[in-house]
N, C-alpha and C positions, 0 to 999 in steps of 0.2 A: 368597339371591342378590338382590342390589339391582336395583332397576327403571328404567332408562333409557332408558324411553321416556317423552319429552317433557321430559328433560331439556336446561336449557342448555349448551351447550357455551361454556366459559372462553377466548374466542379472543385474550383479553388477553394471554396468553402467549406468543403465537405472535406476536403484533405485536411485544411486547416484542423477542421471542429477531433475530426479522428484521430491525429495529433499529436491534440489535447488532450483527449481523454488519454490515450494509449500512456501519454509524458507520467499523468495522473494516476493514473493503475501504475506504474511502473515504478515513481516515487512512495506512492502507499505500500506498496507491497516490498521493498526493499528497508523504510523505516518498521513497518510489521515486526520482521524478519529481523532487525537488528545491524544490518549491513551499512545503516547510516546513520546517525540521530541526529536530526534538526531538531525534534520535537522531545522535549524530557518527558519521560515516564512516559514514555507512548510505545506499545508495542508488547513482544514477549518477554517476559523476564527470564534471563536467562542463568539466574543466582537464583538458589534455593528457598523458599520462603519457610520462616518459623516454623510457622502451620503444615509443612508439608511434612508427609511420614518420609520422604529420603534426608530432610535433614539431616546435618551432622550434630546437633543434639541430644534427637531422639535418637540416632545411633546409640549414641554413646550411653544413654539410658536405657536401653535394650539390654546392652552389651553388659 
């Protein structure tokens, strides 16, 4: 059985992995948002849709 005591512990890994994630969260959440599009049609839309009651449409058929 190997001896572990006064071993170092590799914490390079664990900065690495957290990172990564953090890179991850911080790309997702900015294409979300709208602040960058790699990805088409991914994310908020930030144009009015047909169907929605603020249309400028249904405005105008109000009005």
């Amino acid at each position: 059985m190997p001896r572990l005591v006064g071993k170092r512990s590799n914490k390079g890994v664990i900065y690495a992995g957290v990172l990564f994630v953090l890179a991850i969260a911080t790309f997702g959440t900015l294409e979300y948002t709208g602040a960058i599009d790699v990805i088409p049609n991914f994310g908020k839309s930030t144009k009015p849709d047909s169907l929605s009651p603020t249309s400028t449409t249904e405005r105008q058929v109000i009005r």
